[in-house]
C-alpha positions as CSV (number, residue, x, y, z in Angstrom):
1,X,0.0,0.0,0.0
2,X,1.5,3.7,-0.5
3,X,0.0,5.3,2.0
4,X,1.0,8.8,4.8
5,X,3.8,9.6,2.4
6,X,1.9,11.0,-0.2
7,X,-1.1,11.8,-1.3
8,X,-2.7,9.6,-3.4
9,X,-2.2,12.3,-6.6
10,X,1.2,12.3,-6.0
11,X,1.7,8.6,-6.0
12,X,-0.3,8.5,-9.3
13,X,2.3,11.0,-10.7
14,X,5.0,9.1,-9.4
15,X,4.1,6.2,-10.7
16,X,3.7,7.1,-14.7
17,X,7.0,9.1,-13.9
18,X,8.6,6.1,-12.5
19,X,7.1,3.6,-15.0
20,X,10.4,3.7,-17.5
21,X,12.9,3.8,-14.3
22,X,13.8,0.3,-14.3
23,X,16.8,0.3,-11.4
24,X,16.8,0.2,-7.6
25,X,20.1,-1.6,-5.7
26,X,17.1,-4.2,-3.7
27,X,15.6,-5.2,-7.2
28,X,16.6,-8.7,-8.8
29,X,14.8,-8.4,-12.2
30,X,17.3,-11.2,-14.1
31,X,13.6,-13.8,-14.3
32,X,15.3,-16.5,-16.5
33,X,17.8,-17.5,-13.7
34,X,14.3,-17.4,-11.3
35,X,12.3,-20.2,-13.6
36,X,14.7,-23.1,-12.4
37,X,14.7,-21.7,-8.9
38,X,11.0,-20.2,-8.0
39,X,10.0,-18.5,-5.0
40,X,7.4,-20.1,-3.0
41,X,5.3,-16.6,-2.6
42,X,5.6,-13.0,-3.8
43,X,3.4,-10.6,-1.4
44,X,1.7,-7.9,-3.4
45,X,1.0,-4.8,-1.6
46,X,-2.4,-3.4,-1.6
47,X,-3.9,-0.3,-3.6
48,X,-7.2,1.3,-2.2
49,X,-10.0,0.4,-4.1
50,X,-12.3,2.7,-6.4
51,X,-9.8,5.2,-5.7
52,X,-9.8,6.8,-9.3
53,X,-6.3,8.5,-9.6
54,X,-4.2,4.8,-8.7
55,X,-5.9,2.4,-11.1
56,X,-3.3,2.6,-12.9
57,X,-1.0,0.9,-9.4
58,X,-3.5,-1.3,-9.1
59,X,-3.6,-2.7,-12.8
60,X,0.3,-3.1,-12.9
61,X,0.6,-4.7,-9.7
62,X,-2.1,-7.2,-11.0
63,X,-0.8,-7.7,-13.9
64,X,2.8,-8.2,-12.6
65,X,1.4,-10.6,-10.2
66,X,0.2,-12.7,-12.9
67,X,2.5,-12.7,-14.9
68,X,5.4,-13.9,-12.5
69,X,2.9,-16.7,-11.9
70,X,2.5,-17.9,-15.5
71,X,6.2,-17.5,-15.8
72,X,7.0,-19.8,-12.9
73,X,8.6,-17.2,-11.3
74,X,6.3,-17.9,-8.1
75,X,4.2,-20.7,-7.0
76,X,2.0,-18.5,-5.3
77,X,0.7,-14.7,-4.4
78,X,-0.3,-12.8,-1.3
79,X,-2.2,-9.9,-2.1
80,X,-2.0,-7.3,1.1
81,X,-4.2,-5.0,2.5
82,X,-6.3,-4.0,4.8
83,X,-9.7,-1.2,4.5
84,X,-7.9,1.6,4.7
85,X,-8.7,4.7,2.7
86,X,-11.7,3.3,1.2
87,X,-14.2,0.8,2.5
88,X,-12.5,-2.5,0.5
89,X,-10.5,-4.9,2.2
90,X,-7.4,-4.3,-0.3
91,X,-6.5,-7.9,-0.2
92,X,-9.3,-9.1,-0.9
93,X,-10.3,-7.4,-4.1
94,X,-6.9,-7.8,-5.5
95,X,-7.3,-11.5,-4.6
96,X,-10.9,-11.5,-6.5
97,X,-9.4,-9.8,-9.3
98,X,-6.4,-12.3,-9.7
99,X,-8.5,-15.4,-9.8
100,X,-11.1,-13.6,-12.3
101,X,-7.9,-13.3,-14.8
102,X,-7.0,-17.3,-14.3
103,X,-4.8,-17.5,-11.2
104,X,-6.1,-20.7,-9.9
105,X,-7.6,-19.8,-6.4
106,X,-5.9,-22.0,-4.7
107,X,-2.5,-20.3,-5.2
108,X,-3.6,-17.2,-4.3
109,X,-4.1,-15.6,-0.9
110,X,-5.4,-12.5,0.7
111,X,-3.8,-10.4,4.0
112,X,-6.5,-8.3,5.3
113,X,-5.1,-6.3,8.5
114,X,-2.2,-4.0,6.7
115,X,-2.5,-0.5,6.8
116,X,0.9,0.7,5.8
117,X,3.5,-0.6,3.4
118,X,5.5,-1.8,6.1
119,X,2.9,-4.1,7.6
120,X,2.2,-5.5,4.2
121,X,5.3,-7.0,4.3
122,X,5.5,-8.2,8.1
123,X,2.2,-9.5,8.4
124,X,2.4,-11.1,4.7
125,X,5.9,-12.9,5.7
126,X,3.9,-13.9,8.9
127,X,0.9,-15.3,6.5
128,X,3.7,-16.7,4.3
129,X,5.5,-18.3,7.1
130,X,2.2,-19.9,8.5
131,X,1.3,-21.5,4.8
132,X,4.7,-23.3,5.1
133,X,6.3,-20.9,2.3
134,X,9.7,-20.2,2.6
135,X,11.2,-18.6,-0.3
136,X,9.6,-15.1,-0.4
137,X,9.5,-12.0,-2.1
138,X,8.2,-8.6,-3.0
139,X,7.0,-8.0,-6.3
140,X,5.7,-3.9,-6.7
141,X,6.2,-1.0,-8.7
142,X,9.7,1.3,-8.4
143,X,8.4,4.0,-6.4
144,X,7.1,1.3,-3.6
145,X,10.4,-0.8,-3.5
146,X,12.6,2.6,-3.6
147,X,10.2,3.5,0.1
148,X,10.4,-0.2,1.2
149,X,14.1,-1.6,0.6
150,X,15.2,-0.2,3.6
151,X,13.0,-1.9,6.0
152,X,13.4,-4.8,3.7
153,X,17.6,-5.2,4.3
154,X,17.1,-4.8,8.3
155,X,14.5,-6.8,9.0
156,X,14.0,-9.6,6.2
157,X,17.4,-9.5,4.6
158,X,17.2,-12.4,2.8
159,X,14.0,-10.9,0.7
160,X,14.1,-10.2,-2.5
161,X,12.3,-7.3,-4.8
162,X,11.1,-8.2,-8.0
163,X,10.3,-4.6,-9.3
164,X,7.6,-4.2,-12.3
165,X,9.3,-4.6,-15.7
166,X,6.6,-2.2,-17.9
167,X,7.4,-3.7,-21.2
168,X,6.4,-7.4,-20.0
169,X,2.8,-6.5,-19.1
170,X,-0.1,-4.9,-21.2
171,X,-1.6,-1.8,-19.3
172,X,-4.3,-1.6,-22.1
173,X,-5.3,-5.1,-20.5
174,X,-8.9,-4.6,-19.5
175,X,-9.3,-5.8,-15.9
176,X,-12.5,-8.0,-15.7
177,X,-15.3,-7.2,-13.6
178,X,-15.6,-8.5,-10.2
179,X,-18.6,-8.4,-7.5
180,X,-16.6,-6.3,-4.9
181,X,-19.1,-6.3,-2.2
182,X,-17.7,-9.3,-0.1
183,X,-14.7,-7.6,0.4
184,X,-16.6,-3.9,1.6
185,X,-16.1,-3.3,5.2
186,X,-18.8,-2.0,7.0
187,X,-18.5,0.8,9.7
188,X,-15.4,1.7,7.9
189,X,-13.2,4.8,9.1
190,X,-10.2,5.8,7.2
191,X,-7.2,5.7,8.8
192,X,-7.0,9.4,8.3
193,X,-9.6,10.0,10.5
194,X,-8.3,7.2,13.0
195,X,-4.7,8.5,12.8
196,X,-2.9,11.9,12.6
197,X,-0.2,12.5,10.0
198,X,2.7,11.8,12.9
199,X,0.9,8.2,14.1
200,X,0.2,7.8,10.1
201,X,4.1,8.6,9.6
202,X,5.4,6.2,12.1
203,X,3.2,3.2,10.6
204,X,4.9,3.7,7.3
205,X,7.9,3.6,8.8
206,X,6.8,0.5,10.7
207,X,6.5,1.8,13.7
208,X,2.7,0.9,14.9
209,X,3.4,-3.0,13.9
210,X,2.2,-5.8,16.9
211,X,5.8,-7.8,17.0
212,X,4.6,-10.4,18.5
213,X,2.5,-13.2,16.4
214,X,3.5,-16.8,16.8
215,X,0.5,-18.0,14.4
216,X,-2.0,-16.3,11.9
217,X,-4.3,-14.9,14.8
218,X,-3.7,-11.4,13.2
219,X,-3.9,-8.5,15.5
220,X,-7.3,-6.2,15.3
221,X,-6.4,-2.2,15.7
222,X,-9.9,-1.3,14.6
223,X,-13.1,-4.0,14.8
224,X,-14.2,-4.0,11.1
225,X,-17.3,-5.7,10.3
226,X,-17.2,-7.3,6.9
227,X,-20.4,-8.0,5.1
228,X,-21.6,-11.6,3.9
């Protein structure tokens, strides 16, 4: 998820600026030598829902998704994200729109309690680490790795960043349409009503994450009812 950083017309602007930037020191983008040697899981971050200005985000970290999984690149996916700045469990709908576009369901998997980018990796390794998967990493756009490969070398060194290689994945694909209303949250607040830009600040910098799950019992900050 990009999140307290920026606003979510800045991340939009980032992103087409960023879309022909294809270097970061954390990324390993050499995919043949990754075919014989797969990773058991990639987490995919979330991107709030029906929020017009990232569909774009959303799109490529679909489609990226999917194709590192027809590639072999991955056995599986964890899609990440929790109801944050609009009333869709992020996850979920990324989740809904992954098995829509052929991704059997069964390989695919959806975190629901991040709220910053930070916890969509720690409580997606926890997920992962659960499931039995081992090999792990993060497939997301430039912008998001650039924020994230900090965090990522101190606290899961051994991670990998598989950054979105533009000219491998159709953006004039059509995303199919899904039923989103399993995954709409209701007696949703945004987090910008629940947190102030300093407590907003420190969850992006991993600050407001529960270190302390031994199973996949995740934490609740903020009851969310979800509807059937």
């Amino acid at each position: 998820m990009k999140r307290s950083l920026s606003t979510p017309a800045f991340i939009s602007c980032a992103f087409f600026i960023l879309c022909g930037f294809d270097k970061t020191k954390k990324e390993s983008n050499d995919l043949k030598d990754k075919i014989a040697n797969p990773y058991d899981v990639i987490i995919v971050p979330g991107v709030p829902y029906q929020e017009p200005s990232l569909k774009s985000v959303l799109k490529s970290r679909i489609l990226w998704a999917k194709y590192l999984f027809e590639k072999g690149i991955t056995k599986n996916i964890i899609f990440s994200g929790a109801p944050v700045y609009t009333p869709y469990i992020e996850g979920k709908v990324m989740k809904m729109y992954a098995d829509s576009l052929g991704i059997p369901t069964e390989n695919t998997f959806a975190e629901e309690e991040a709220e910053h980018s930070t916890e969509n990796i720690f409580y997606s390794v926890q997920m992962a680490r659960d499931l039995g998967f081992k090999r792990i990493a993060l497939a997301t756009d430039h912008y998001q790795a650039i924020l994230l490969k900090g965090y990522i070398k101190k606290k899961f060194p051994d991670m990998e960043i598989i950054t979105i290689q533009y000219k491998k994945i159709n953006m004039k694909t059509a995303l199919p349409e899904i039923d989103a209303e399993s995954a709409f949250a209701n007696y949703f607040v945004s987090l910008a009503e629940r947190e102030n830009k300093l407590k907003r600040f420190k969850g992006t910098m991993g600050k407001n994450i529960i270190d302390n799950k031994k199973d996949s019992s995740f934490y609740k900050r903020v009851p969310v009812l979800v509807k059937n």
